[in-house]
C-alpha positions in Angstrom: 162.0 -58.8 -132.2 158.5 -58.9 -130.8 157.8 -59.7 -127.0 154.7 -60.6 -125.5 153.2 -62.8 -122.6 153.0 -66.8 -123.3 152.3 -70.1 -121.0 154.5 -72.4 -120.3 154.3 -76.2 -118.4 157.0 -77.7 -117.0 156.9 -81.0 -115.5 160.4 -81.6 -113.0 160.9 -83.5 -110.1 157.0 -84.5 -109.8 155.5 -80.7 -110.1 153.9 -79.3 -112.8 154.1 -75.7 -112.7 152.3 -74.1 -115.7 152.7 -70.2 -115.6 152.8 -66.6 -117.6 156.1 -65.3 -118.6 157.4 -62.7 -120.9 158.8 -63.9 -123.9 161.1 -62.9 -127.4 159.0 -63.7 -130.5 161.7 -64.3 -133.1 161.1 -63.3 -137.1 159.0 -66.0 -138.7 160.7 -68.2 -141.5 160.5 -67.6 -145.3 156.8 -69.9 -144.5 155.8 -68.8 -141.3 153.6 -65.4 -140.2 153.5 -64.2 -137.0 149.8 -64.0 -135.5 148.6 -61.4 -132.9 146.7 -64.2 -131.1 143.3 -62.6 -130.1 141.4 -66.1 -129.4 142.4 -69.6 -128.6 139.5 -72.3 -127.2 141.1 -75.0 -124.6 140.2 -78.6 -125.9 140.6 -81.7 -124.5 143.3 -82.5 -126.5 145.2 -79.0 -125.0 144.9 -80.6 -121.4 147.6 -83.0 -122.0 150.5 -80.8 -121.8 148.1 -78.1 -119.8 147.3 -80.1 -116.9 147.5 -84.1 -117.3 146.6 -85.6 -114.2 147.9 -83.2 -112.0 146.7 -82.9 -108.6 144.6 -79.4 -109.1 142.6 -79.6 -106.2 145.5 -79.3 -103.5 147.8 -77.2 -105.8 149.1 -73.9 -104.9 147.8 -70.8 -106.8 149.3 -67.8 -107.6 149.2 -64.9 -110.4 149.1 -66.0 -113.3 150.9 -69.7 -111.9 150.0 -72.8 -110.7 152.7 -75.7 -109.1 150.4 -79.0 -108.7 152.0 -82.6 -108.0 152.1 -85.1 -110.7 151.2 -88.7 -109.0 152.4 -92.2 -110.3 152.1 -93.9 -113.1 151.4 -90.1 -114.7 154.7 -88.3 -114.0 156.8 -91.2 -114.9 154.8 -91.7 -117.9 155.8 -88.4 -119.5 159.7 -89.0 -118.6 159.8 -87.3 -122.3 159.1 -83.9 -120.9 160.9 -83.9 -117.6 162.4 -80.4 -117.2 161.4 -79.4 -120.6 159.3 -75.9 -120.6 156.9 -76.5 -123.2 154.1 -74.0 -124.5 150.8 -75.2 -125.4 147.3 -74.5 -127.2 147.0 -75.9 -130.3 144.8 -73.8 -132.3 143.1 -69.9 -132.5 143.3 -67.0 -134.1 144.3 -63.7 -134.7 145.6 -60.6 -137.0 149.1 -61.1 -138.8 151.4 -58.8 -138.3 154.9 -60.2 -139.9 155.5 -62.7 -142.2 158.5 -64.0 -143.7 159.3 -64.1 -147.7 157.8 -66.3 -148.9 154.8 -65.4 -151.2 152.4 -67.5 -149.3 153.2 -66.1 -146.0 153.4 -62.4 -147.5 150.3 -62.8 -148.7 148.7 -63.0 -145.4 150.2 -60.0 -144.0 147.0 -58.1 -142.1 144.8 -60.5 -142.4 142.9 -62.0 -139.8 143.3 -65.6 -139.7 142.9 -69.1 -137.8 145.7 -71.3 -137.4 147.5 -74.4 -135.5 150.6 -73.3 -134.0 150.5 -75.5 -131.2 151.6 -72.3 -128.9 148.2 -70.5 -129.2 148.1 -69.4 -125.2 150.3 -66.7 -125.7 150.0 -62.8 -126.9 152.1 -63.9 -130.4 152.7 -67.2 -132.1 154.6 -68.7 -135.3 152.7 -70.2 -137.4 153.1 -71.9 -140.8 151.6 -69.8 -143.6 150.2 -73.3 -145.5 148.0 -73.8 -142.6 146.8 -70.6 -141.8 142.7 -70.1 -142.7 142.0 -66.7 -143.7 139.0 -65.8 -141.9 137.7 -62.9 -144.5 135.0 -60.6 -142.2 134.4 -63.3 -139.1 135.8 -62.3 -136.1 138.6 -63.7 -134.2 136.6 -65.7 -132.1 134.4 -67.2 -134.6 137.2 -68.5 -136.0 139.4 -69.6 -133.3 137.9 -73.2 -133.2 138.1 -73.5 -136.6 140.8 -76.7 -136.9 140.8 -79.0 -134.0 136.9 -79.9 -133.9 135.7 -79.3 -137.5 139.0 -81.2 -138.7 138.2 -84.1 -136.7 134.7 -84.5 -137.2 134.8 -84.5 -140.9 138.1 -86.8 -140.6 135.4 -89.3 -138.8 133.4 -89.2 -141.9 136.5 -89.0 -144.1 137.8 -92.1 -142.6 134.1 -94.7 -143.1 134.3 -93.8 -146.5 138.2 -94.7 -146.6 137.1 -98.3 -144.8 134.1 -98.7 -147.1 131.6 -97.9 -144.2 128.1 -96.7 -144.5 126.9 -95.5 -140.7 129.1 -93.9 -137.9 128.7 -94.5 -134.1 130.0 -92.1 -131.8 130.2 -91.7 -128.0 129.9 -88.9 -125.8 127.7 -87.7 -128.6 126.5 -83.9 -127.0 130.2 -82.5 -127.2 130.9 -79.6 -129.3 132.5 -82.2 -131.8 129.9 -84.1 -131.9 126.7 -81.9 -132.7 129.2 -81.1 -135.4 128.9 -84.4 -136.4 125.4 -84.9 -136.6 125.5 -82.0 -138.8 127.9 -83.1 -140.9 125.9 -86.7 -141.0 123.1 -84.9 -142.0 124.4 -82.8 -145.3 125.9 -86.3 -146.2 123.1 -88.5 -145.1 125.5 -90.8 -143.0 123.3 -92.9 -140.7 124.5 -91.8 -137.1 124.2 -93.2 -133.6 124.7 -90.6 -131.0 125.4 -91.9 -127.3 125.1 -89.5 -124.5 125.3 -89.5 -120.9 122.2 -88.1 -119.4 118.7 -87.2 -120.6 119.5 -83.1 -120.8 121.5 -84.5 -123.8 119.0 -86.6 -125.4 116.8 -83.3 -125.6 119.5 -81.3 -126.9 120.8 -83.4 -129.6 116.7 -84.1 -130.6 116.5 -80.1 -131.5 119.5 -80.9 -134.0 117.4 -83.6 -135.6 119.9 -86.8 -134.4 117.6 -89.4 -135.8 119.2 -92.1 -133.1 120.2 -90.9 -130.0 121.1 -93.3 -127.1 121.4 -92.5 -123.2 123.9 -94.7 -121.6 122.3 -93.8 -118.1 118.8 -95.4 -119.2 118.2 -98.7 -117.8 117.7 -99.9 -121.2 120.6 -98.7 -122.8 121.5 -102.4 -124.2 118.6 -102.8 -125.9 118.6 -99.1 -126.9 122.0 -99.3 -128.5 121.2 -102.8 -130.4 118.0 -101.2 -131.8 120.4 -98.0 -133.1 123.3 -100.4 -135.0 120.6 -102.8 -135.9 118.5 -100.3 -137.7 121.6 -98.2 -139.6 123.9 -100.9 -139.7 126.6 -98.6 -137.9 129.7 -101.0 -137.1 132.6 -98.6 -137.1 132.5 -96.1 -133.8 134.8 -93.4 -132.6 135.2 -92.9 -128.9 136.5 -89.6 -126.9 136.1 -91.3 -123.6 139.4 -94.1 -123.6 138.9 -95.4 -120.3 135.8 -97.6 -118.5 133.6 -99.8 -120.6 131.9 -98.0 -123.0 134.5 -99.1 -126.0 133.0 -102.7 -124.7 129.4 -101.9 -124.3 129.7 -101.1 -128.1 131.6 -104.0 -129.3 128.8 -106.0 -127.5 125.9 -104.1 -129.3 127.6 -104.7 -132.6 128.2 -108.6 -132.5 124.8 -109.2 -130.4 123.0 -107.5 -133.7 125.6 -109.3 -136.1 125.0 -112.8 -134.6 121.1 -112.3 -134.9 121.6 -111.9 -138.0 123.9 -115.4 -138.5 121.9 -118.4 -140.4 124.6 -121.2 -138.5 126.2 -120.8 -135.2 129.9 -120.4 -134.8 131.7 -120.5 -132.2 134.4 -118.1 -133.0 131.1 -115.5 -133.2 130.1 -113.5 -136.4 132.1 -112.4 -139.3 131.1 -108.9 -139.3 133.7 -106.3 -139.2 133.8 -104.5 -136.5 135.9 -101.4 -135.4 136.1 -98.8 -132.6 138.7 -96.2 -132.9 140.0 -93.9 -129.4 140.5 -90.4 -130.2 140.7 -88.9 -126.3 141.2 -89.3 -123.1 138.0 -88.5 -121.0 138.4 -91.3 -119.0 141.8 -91.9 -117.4 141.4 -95.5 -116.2 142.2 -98.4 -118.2 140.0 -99.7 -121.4 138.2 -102.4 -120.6 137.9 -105.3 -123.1 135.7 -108.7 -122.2 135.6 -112.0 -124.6 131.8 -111.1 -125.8 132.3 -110.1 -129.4 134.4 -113.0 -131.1 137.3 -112.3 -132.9 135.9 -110.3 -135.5 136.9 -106.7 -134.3 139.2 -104.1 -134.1 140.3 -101.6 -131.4 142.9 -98.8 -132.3 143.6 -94.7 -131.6 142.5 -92.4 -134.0 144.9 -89.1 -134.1 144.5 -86.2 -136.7 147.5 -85.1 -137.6 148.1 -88.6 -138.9 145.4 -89.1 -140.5 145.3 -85.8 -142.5 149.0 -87.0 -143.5 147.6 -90.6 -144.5 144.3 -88.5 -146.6 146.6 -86.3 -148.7 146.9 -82.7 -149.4 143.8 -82.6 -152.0 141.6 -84.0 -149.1 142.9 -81.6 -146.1 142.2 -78.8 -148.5 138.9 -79.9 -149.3 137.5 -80.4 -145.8 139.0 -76.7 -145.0 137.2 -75.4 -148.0 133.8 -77.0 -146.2 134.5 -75.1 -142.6 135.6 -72.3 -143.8 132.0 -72.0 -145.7 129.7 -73.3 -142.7 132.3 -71.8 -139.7 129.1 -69.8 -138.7 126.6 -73.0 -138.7 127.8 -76.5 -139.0 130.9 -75.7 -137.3 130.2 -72.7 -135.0 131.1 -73.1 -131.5 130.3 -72.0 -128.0 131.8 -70.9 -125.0 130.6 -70.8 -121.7 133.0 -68.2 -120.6 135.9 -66.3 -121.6 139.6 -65.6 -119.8 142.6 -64.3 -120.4 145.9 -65.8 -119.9 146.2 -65.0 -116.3 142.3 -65.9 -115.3 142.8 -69.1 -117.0 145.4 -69.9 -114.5 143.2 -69.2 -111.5 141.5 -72.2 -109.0 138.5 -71.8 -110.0 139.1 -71.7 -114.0 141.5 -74.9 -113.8 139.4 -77.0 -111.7 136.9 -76.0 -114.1 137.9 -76.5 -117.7 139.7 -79.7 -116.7 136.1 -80.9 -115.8 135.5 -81.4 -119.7 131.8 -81.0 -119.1 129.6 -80.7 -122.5 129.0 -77.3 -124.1 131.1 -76.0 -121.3 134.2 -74.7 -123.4 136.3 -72.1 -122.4 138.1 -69.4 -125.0 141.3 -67.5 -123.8 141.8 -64.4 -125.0 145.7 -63.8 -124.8 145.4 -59.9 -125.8 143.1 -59.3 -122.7 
């Protein structure tokens, strides 16, 4: 049996104390390999069982350990998880070293690969052999974002033509995710509206060619965003930010364009489908909705392992056939700075990472 360091957070008696311990690897299954985990990035989505709303600020510090206080309505919340150790890091990559017997899994043996195992922060992790990505010559850490991002971004695109959609709007545009996006939007010519945050943004996503790009900090940003949908007609919008109003400020846009458009007034609004789907959490507060868009409109979550379930095996091997031929362009990512397990437990990497701040993605390297 293998043993190696791993992270664990535990949330009892309002504390969550995430920390480094040694741990037994046990033999992987007749479908699972073991991986020697040599990167693993931390996404938004990791933060949820890595730090939720902890109090980070005033939480005491220690090797390789952090205790923090969970504050109401968050710790009662996640009753699910009270006194449950539960490892986290949903995706990286690494070298396999054991595999069990089944032919797929055998067939990986030594080879570097990327994978989901959902316990990425750790020196060794199970993973199922199905969806492991051989990574060929590219390095570990090319290939350690290689799911989460790619996946999802190409699930966006996946998901208009599913709903008979044409154009794609999507906040928080200047993420990793989404300069994937545009990308993507690009090779497929997809119309795209791209909203940012601040003019640094606007500039960066121009280099990438983002034909509409929209700065929510502008003091025209209404009129902005109506000129965007109007001209590519993009009525179906993913949002990474949950809380506050940009979900609204969309929803707006799209019905103020739609009812221009309207030859009789009605006073249950336009007609025009309209749909915003939540896939994260930057934004803790509450969504905000107003009676400004009729009834004509849709809000709902947009998660990936359920959608990949609803697309089918022929289209989740598909889109992993597309990143693994573009990892190194349309879906390369960046780091702004790398840690190992015990540095990513520090003060000053927590209160860090948990920032979320664009292009400013951490990688953990658990062999370090």
């Amino acid at each position: 049996m293998t043993s190696g360091k791993q992270l664990f957070s535990t949330l009892a008696d309002g504390k969550l104390t995430v920390e480094i311990v040694t741990t037994e690897f046990p033999e992987p299954g007749e479908n699972q390999v073991l991986v020697q985990m040599e990167a693993a990035p931390i996404n938004p989505s990791d933060l949820a069982i890595l730090t939720s709303a902890a109090d980070l600020e005033n939480a005491r510090y220690s090797d390789g350990k952090f205790v923090a206080h969970m504050p109401e309505p968050f710790n009662s919340a996640q009753r699910g998880r009270h006194g449950i150790r539960m490892p986290a890091g949903n995706e990286g990559a690494g070298t396999v070293v054991a595999a069990g017997e089944g032919e797929a899994a055998q067939s990986l043996i030594g080879q570097r690969v990327a994978c989901v195992p959902g316990t990425a922060y750790a020196q060794y992790s199970l993973a199922d052999a199905g969806m492991c990505l051989p990574l060929g010559a590219m390095s570990s850490r090319q290939g350690a974002s290689a799911f989460v991002n790619p996946m999802t971004a190409l699930g966006f695109v996946e998901t208009a033509r599913m709903e008979g959609q044409d154009a794609i709007l999507h906040t928080a545009a200047a993420s990793n995710l989404g300069q994937m996006l545009i990308k993507i939007c690009q090779e497929d010519d997809i119309p795209l509206v791209n909203i940012v945050r601040r003019q640094e943004h606007v500039d960066l996503l121009s280099v990438l060619g983002a034909a509409h790009i929209v700065d929510s900090s502008s003091d025209d940003f209404p009129e902005q965003l109506r000129g965007a949908i109007d001209t590519t007609g993009a009525y179906l919008g993913f949002d990474p930010i949950g809380g506050g109003v940009q979900v609204d400020n969309c929803f707006k846009a799209m019905e103020q364009v739609a009812v221009a458009k309207m030859t009789a007034f009605s006073r249950y609004g336009s007609d025009q489908k309209k749909k915003m789907y939540i896939y994260g959490r930057l934004d803790m507060g509450p969504t905000t909705l107003t009676p400004a868009y009729g009834f004509g409109w849709t809000l709902s979550g947009w998660l990936l392992t359920p959608f990949l379930q609803k697309a089918g095996l022929e289209t989740l091997l598909r889109m992993r056939q597309r990143v693994l031929e573009g990892l190194t362009s349309t879906f390369a990512s960046s780091y702004k700075q790398e840690v190992n397990l015990e540095e990513m437990l520090t003060r000053e990497a927590v209160l860090d990472y948990r920032e979320m701040k664009t292009g400013e993605k951490y990688l953990v390297t658990p062999q370090a």
